[in-house]
Backbone and ligand atoms as CSV (ligand in chain L), in Angstrom:
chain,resi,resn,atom,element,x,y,z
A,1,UNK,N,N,-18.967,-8.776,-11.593
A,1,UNK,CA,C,-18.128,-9.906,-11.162
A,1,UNK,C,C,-16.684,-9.433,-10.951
A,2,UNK,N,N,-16.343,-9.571,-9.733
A,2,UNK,CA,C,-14.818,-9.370,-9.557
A,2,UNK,C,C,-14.159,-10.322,-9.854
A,3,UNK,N,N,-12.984,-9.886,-10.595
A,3,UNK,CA,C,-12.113,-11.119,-10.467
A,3,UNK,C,C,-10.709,-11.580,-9.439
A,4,UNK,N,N,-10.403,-12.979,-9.376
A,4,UNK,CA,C,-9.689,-12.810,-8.408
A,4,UNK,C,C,-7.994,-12.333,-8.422
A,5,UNK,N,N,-7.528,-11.118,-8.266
A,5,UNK,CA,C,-6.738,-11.091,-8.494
A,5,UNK,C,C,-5.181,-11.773,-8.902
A,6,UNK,N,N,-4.270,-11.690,-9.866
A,6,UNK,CA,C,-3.111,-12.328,-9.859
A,6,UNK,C,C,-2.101,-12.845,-8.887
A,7,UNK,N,N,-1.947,-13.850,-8.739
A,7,UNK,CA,C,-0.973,-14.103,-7.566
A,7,UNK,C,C,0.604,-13.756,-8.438
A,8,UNK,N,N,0.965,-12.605,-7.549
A,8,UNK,CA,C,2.563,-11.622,-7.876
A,8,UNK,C,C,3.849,-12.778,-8.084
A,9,UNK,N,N,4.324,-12.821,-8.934
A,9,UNK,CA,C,6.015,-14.027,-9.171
A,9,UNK,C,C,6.856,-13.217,-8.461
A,10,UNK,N,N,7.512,-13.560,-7.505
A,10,UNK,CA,C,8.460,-13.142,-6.622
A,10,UNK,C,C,9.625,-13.406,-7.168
A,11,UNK,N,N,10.591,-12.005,-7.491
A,11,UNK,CA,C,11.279,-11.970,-7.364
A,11,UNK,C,C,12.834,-12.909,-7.014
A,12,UNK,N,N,11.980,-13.730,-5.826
A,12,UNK,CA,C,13.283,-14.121,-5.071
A,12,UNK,C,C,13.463,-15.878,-5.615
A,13,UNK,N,N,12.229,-16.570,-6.927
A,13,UNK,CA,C,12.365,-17.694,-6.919
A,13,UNK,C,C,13.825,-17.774,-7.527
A,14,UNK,N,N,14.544,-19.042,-7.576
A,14,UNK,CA,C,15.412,-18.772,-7.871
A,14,UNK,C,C,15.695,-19.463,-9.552
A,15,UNK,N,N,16.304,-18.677,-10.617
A,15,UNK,CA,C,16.553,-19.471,-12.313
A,15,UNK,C,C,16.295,-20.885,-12.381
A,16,UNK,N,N,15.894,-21.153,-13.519
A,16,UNK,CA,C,15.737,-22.372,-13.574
A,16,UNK,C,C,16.776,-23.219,-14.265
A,17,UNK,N,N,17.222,-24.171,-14.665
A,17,UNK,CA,C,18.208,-24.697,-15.277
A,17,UNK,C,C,17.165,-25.668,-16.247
A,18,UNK,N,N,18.172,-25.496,-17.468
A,18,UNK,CA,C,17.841,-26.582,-18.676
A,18,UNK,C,C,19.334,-26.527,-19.038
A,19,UNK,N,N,19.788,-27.720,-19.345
A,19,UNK,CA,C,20.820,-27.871,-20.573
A,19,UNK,C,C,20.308,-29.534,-21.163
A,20,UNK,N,N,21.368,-29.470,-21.840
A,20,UNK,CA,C,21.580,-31.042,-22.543
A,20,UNK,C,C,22.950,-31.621,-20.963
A,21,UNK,N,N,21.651,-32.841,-20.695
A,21,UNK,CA,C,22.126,-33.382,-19.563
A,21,UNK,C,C,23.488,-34.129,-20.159
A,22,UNK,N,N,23.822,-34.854,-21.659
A,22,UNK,CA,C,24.840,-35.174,-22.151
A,22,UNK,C,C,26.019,-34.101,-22.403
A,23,UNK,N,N,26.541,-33.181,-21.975
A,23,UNK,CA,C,27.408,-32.221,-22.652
A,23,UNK,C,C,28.093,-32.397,-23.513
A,24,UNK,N,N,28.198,-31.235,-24.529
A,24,UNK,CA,C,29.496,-31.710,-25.266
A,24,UNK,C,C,31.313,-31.475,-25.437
A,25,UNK,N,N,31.141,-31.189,-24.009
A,25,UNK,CA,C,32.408,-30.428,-23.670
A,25,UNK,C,C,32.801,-31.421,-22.692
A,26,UNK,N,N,33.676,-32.575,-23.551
A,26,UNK,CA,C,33.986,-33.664,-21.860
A,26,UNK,C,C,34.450,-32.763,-20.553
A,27,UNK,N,N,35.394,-31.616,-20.749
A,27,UNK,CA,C,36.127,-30.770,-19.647
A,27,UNK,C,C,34.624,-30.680,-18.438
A,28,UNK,N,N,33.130,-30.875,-18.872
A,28,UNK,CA,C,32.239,-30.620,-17.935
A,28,UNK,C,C,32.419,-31.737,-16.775
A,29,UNK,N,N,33.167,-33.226,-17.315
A,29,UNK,CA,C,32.871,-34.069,-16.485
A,29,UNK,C,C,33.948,-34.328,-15.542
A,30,UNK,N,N,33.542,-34.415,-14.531
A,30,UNK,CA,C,34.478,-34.193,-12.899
A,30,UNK,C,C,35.212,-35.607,-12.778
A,31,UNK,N,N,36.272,-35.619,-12.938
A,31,UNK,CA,C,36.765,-37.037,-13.037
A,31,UNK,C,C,36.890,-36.835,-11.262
A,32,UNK,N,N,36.605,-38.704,-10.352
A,32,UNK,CA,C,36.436,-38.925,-8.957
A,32,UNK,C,C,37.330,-39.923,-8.791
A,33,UNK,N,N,37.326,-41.117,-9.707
A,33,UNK,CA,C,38.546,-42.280,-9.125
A,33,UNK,C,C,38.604,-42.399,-10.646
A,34,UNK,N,N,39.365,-43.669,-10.250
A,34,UNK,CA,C,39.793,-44.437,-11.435
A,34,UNK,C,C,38.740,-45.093,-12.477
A,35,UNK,N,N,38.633,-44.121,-13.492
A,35,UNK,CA,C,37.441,-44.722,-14.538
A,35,UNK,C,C,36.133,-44.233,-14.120
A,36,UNK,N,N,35.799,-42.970,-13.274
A,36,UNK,CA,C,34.756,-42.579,-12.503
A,36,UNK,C,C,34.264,-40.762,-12.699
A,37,UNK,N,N,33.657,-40.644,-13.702
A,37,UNK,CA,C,33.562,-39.060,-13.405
A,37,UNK,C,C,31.748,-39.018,-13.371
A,38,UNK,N,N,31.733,-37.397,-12.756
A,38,UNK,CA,C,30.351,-37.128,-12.854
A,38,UNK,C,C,30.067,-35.749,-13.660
A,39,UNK,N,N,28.974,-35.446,-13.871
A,39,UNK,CA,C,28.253,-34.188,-14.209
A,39,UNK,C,C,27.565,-33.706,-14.131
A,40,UNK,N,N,28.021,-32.208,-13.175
A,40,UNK,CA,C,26.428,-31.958,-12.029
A,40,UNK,C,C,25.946,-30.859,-12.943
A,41,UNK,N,N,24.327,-31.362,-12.648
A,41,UNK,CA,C,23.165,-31.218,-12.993
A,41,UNK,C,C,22.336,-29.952,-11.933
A,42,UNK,N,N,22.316,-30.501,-10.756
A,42,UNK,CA,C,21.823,-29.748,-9.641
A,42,UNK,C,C,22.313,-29.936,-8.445
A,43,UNK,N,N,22.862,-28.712,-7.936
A,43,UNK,CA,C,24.137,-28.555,-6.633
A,43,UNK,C,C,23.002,-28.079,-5.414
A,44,UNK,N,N,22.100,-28.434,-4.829
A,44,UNK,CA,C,21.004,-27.480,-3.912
A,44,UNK,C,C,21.812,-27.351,-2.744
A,45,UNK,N,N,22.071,-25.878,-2.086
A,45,UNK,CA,C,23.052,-26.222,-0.862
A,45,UNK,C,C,21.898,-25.557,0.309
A,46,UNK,N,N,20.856,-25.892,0.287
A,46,UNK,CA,C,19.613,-25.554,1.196
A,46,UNK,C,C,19.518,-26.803,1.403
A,47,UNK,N,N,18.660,-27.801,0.403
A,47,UNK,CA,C,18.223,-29.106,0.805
A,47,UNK,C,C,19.332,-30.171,0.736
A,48,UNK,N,N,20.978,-29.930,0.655
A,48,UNK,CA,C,21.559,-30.813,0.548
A,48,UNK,C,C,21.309,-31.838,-0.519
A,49,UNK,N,N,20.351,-31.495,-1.767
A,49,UNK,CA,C,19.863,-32.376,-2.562
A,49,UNK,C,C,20.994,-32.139,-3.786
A,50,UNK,N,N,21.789,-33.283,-4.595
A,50,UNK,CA,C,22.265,-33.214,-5.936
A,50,UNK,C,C,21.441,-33.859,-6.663
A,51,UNK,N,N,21.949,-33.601,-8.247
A,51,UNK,CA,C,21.200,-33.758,-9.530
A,51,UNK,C,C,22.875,-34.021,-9.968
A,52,UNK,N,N,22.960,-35.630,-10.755
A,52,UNK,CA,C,24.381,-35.392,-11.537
A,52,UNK,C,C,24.544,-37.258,-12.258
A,53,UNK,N,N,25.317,-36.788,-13.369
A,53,UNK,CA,C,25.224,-38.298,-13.969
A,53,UNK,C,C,26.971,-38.400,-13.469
A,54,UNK,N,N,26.508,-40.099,-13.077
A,54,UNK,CA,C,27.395,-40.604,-13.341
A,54,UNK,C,C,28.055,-41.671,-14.404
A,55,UNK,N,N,29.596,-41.283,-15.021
A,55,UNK,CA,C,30.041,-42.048,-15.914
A,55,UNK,C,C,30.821,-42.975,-15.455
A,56,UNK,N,N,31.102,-44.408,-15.680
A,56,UNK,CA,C,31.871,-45.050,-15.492
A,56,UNK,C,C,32.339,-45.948,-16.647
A,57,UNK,N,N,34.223,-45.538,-17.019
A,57,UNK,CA,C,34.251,-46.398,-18.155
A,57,UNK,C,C,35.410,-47.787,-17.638
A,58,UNK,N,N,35.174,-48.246,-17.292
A,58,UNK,CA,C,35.432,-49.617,-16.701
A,58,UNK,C,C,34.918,-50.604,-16.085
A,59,UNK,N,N,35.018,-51.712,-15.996
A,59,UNK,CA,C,34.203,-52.535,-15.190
A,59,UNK,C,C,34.640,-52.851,-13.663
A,60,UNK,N,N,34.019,-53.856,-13.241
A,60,UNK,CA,C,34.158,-53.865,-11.856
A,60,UNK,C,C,33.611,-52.968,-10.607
A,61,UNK,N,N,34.328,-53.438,-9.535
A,61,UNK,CA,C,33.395,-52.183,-8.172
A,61,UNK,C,C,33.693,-50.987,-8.544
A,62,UNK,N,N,32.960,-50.076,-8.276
A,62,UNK,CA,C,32.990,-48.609,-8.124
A,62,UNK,C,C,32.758,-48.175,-7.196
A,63,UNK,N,N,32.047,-48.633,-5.881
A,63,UNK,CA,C,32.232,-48.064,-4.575
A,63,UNK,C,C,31.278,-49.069,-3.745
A,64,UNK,N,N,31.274,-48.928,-2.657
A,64,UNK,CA,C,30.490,-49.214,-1.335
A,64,UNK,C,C,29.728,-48.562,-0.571
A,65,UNK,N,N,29.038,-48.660,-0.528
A,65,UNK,CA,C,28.412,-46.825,-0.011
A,65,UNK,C,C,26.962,-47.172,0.895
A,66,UNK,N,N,26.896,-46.343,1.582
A,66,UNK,CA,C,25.375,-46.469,2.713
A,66,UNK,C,C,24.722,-45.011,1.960
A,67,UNK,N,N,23.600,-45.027,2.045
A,67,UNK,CA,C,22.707,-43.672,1.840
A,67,UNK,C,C,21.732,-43.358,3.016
A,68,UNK,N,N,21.993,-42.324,3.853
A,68,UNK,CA,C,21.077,-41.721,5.149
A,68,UNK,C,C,19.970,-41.579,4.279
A,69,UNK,N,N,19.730,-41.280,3.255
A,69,UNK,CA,C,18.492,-40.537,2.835
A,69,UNK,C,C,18.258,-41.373,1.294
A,70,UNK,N,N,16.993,-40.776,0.209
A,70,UNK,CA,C,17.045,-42.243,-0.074
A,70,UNK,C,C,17.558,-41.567,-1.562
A,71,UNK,N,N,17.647,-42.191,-3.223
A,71,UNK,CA,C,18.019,-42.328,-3.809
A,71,UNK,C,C,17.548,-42.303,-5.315
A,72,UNK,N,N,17.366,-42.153,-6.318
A,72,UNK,CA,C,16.414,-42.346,-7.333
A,72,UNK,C,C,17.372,-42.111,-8.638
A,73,UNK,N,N,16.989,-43.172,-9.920
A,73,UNK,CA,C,18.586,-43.231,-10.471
A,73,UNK,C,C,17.225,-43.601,-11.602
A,74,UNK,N,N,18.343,-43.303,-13.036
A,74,UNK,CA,C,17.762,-43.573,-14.213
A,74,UNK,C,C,19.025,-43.910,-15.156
A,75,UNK,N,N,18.972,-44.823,-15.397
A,75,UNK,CA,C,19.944,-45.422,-16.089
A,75,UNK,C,C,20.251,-45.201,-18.193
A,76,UNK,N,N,21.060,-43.818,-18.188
A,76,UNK,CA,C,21.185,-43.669,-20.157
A,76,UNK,C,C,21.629,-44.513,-20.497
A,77,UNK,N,N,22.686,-45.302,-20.168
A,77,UNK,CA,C,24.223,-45.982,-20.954
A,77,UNK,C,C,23.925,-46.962,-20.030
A,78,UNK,N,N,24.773,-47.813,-21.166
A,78,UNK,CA,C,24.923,-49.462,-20.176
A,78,UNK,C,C,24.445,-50.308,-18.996
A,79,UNK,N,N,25.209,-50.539,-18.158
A,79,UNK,CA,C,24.238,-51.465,-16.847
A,79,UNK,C,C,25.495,-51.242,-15.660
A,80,UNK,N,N,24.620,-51.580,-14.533
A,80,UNK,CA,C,25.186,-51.675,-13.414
A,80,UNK,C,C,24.666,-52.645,-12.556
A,81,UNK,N,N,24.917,-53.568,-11.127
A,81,UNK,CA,C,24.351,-53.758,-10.409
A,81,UNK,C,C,25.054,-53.492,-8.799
A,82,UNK,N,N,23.815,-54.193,-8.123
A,82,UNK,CA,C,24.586,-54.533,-6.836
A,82,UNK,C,C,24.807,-55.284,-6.536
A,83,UNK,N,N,26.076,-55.673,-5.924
A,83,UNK,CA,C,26.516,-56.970,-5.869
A,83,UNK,C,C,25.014,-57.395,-4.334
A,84,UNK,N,N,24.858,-57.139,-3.765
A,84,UNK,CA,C,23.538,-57.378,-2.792
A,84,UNK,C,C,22.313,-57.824,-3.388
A,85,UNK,N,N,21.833,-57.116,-4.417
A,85,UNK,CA,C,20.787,-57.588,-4.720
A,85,UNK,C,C,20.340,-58.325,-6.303
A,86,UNK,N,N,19.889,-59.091,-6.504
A,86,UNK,CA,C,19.835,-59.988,-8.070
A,86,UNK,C,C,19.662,-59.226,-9.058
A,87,UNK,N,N,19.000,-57.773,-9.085
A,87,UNK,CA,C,18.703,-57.510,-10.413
A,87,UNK,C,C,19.499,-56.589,-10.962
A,88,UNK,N,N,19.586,-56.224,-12.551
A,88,UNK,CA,C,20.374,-55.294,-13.007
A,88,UNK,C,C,19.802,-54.548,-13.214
A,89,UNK,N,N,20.390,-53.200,-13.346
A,89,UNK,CA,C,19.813,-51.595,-13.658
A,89,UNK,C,C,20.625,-51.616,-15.159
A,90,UNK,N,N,19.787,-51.527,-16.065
A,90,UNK,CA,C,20.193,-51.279,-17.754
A,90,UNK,C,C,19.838,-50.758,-18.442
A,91,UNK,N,N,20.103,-50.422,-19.940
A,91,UNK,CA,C,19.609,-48.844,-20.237
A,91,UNK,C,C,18.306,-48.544,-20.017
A,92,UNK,N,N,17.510,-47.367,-19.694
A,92,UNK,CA,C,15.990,-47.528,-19.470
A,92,UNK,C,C,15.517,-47.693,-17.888
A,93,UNK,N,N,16.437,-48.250,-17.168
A,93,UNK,CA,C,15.725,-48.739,-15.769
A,93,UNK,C,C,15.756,-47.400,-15.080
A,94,UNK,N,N,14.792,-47.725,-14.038
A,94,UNK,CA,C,14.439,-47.072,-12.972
A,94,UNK,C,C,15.247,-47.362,-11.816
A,95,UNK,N,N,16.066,-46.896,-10.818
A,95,UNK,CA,C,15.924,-47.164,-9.734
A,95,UNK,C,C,15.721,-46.589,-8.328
A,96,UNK,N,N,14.992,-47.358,-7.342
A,96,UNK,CA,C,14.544,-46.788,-5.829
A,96,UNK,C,C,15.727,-47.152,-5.021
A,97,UNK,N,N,16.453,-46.452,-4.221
A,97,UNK,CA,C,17.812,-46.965,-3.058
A,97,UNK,C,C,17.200,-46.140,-2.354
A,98,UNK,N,N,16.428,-47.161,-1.125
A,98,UNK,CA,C,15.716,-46.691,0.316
A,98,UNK,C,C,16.790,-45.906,0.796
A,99,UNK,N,N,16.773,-45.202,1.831
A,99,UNK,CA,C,17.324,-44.793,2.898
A,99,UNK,C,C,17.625,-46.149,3.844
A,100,UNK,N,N,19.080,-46.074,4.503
A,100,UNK,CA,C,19.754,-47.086,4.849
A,100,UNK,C,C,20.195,-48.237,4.402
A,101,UNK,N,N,20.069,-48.155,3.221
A,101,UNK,CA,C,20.553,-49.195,2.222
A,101,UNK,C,C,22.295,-49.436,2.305
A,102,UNK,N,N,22.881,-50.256,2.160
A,102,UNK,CA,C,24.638,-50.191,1.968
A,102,UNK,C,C,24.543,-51.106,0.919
A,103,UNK,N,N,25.098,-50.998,-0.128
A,103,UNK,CA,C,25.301,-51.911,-1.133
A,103,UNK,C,C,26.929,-51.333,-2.150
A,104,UNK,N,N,27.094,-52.528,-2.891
A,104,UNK,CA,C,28.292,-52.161,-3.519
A,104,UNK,C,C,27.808,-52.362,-4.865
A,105,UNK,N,N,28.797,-51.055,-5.161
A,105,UNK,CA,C,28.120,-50.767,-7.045
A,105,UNK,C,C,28.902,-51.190,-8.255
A,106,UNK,N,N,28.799,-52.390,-9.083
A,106,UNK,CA,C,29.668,-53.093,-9.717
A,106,UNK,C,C,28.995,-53.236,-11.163
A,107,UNK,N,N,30.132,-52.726,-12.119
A,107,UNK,CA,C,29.855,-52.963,-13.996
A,107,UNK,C,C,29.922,-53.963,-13.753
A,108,UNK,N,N,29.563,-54.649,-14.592
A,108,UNK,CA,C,29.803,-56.206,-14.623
A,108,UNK,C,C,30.941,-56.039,-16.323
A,109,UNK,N,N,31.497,-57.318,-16.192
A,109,UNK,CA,C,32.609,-57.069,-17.908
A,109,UNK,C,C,32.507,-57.257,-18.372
A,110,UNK,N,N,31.112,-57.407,-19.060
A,110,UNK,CA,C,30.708,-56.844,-20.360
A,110,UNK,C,C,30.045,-55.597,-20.602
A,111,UNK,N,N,30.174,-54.327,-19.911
A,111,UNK,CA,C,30.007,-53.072,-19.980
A,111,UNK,C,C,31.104,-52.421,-20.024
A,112,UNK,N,N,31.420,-51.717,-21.183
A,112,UNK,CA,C,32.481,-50.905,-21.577
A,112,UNK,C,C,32.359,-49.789,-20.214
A,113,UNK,N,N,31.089,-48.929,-20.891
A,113,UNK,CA,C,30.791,-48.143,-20.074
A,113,UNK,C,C,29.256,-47.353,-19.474
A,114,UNK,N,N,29.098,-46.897,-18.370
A,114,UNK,CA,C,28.242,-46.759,-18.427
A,114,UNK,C,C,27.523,-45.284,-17.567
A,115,UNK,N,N,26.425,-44.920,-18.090
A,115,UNK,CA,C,26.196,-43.755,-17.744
A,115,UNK,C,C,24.658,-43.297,-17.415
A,116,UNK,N,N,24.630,-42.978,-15.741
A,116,UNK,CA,C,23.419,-43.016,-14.920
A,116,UNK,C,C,22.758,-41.716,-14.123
A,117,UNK,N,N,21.693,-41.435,-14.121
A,117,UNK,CA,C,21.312,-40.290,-13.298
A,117,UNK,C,C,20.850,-40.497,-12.062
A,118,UNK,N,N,21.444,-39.635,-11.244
A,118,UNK,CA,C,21.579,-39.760,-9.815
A,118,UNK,C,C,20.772,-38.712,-9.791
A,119,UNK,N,N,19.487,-38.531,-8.537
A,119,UNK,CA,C,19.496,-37.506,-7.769
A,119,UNK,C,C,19.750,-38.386,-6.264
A,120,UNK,N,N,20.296,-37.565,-5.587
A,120,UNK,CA,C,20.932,-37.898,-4.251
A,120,UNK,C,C,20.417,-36.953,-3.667
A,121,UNK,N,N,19.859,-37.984,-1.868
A,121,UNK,CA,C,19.460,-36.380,-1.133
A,121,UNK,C,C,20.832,-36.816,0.307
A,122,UNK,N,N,21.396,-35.586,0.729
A,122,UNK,CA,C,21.876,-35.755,2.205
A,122,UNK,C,C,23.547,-36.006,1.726
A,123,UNK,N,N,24.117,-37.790,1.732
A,123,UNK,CA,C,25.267,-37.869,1.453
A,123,UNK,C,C,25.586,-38.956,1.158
A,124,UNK,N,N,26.618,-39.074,0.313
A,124,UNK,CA,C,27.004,-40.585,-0.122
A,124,UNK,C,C,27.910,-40.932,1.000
A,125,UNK,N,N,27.832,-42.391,2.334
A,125,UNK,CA,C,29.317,-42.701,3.023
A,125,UNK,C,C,29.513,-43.604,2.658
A,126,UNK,N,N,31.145,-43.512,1.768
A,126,UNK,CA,C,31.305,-44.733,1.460
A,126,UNK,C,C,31.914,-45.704,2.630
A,127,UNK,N,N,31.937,-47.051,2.734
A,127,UNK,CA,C,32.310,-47.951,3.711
A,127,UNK,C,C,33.017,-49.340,3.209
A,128,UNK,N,N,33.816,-49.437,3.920
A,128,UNK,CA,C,34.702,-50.827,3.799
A,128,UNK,C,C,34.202,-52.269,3.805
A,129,UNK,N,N,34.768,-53.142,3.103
A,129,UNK,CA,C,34.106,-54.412,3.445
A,129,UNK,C,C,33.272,-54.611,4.951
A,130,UNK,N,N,33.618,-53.770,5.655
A,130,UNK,CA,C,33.363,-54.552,7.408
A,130,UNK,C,C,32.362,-53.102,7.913
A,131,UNK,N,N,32.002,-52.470,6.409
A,131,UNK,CA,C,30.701,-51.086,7.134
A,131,UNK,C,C,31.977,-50.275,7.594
A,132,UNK,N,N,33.140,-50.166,7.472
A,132,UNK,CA,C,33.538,-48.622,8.658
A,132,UNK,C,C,33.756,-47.346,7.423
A,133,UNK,N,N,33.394,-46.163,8.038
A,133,UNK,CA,C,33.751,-45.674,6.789
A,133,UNK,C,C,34.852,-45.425,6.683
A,134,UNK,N,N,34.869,-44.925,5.237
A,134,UNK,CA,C,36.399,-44.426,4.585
A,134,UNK,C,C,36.349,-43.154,3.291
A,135,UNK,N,N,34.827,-43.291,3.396
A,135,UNK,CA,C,34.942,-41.630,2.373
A,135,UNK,C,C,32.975,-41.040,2.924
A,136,UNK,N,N,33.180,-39.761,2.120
A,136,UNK,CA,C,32.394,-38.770,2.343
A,136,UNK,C,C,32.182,-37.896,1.054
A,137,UNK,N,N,31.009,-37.734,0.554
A,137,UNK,CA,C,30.254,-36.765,-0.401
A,137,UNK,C,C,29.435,-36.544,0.349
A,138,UNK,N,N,29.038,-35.178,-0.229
A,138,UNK,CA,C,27.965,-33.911,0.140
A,138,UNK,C,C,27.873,-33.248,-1.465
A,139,UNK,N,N,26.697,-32.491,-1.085
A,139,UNK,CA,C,26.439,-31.585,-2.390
A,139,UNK,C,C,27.548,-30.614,-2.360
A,140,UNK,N,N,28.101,-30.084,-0.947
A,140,UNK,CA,C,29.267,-29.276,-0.556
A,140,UNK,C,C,30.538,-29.926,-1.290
A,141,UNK,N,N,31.036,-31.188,-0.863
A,141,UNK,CA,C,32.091,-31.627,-1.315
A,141,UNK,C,C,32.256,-31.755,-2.795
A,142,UNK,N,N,30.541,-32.171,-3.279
A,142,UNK,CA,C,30.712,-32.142,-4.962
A,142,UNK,C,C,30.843,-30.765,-5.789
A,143,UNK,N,N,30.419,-29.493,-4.821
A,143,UNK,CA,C,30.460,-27.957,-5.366
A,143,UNK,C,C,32.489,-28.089,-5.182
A,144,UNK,N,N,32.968,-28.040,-4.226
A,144,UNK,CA,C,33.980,-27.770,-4.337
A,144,UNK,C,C,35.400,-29.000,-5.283
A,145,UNK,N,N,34.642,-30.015,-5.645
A,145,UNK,CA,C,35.551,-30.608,-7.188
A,145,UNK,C,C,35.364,-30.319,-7.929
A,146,UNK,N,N,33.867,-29.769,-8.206
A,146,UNK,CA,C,33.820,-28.942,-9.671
A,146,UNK,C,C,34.805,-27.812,-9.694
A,147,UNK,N,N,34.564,-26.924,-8.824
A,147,UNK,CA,C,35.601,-25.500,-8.452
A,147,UNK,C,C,37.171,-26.106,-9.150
A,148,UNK,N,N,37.327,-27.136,-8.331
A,148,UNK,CA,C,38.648,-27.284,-8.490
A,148,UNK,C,C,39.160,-27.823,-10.065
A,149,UNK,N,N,38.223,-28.612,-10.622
A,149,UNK,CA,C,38.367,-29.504,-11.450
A,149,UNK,C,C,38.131,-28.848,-12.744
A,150,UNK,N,N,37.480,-27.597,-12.726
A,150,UNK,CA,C,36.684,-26.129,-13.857
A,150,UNK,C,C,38.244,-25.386,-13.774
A,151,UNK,N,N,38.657,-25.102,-12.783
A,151,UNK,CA,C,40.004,-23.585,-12.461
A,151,UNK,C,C,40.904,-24.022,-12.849
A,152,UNK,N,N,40.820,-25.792,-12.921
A,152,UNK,CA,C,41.609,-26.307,-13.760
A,152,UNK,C,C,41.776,-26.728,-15.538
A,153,UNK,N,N,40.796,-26.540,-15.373
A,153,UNK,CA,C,40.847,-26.873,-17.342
A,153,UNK,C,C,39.935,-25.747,-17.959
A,154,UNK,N,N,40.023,-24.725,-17.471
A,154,UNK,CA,C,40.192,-23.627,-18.608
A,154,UNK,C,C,38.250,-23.350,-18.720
A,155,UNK,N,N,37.660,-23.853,-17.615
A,155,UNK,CA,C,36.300,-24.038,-17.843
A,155,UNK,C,C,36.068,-22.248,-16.808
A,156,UNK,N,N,36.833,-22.387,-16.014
A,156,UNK,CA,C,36.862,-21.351,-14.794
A,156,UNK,C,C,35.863,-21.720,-13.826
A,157,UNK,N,N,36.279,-21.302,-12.225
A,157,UNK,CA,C,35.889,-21.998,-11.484
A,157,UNK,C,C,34.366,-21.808,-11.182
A,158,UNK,N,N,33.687,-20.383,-11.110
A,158,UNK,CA,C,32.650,-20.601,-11.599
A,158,UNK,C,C,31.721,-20.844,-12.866
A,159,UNK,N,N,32.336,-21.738,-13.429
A,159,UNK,CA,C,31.676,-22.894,-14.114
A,159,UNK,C,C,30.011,-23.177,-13.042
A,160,UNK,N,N,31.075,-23.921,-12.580
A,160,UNK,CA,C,29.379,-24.876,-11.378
A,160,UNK,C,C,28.574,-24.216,-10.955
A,161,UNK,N,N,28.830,-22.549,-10.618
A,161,UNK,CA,C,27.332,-22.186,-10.576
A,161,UNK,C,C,26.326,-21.667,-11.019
A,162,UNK,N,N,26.587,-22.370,-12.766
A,162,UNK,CA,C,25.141,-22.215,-13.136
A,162,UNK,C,C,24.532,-23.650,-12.219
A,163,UNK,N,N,25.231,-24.330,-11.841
A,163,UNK,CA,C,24.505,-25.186,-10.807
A,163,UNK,C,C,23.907,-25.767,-9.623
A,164,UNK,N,N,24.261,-24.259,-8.732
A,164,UNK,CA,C,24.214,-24.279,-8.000
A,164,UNK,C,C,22.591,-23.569,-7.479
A,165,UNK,N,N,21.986,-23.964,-6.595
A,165,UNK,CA,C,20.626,-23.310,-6.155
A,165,UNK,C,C,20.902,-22.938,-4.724
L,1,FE,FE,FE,23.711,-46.385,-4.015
C-alpha cells in the first residue's frame, strides 16, 4: 500500500496573529475623533480587508457612513445603534451591515462607553446629512494612523506591522 504523500507547507503562507484583542497598553489604541479610538487587529493590504475594535467613550453620533462592501461586527462593551434601523447592538450581539447600507452610528446616553469588533471589507465613506461625502478610510489610511499615532508615543512606528498581512 502506498501512501499518499504529504502535502509540503509553503514557505510563503504568511504568520499568523494571536494577541489579547483587549490590550493592555492603552498607547495601542488609535485615537480618530472626539471620544473615538480603534485597535487594529488585522491590516490585509491584498484584500483591502481590516480586523479592529472600535472604542467609543461618549455618547451620541459617531459617524455616517455608506459601506461598498459588507460588514460583520460583534459587540464586547456596551451598545450602539442606528439611528435607521429599530434595533440595538449590545453586549453579545451580532451584527450583518449589507453592502450599500448608509446609516448613522449613535451611543445612545446611557452608555458610558462602548467597545465593538469590526471586520470591514473595501472602505468606510463617511457622508453628510444629504449622502455627499466628507471622509474616507481604507485599510491603507488605517496602516498609516497607526504609523503615525505608534512614532508618536514611544510604541515606534512599526508597531502596526505585526498587523499587517
Ligand atoms: Fe456601519
Amino acid at each position: 500500500m502506498s501512501q499518499t504523500p504529504a502535502i509540503p507547507i509553503s514557505g510563503d503562507v504568511p504568520p499568523e496573529i494571536a494577541v489579547a484583542a483587549l490590550p493592555d497598553d492603552d498607547r495601542v489604541w488609535v485615537p480618530q475623533a472626539d471620544g473615538v479610538f480603534f485597535r487594529p487587529l488585522l491590516l490585509n493590504r491584498i484584500t483591502g480587508q481590516w480586523c479592529n475594535l472600535l472604542k467609543v467613550t461618549r455618547s451620541g453620533i459617531v459617524s455616517r457612513h455608506r459601506h461598498p462592501s459588507l460588514v460583520l461586527g460583534y459587540v464586547i462593551k456596551g451598545k450602539w445603534k442606528y439611528d435607521e434601523h429599530d434595533w440595538v447592538a449590545d453586549e453579545g450581539s451580532f451584527v450583518y451591515e449589507p453592502p450599500g447600507e448608509i446609516h448613522c452610528l449613535r451611543v445612545p446616553d446611557d452608555c458610558a462607553e462602548m467597545i465593538t469588533f469590526f471586520n470591514i471589507t473595501g472602505a468606510m465613506i463617511y457622508v453628510d446629512e444629504n449622502g455627499r461625502q466628507v471622509g474616507y478610510e481604507d485599510t491603507f489610511t488605517k496602516i498609516d494612523l497607526c504609523r503615525a499615532h505608534y512614532a508618536a508615543n514611544g510604541l515606534g512606528a512599526d508597531y502596526v506591522d505585526r498587523f499587517c498581512r
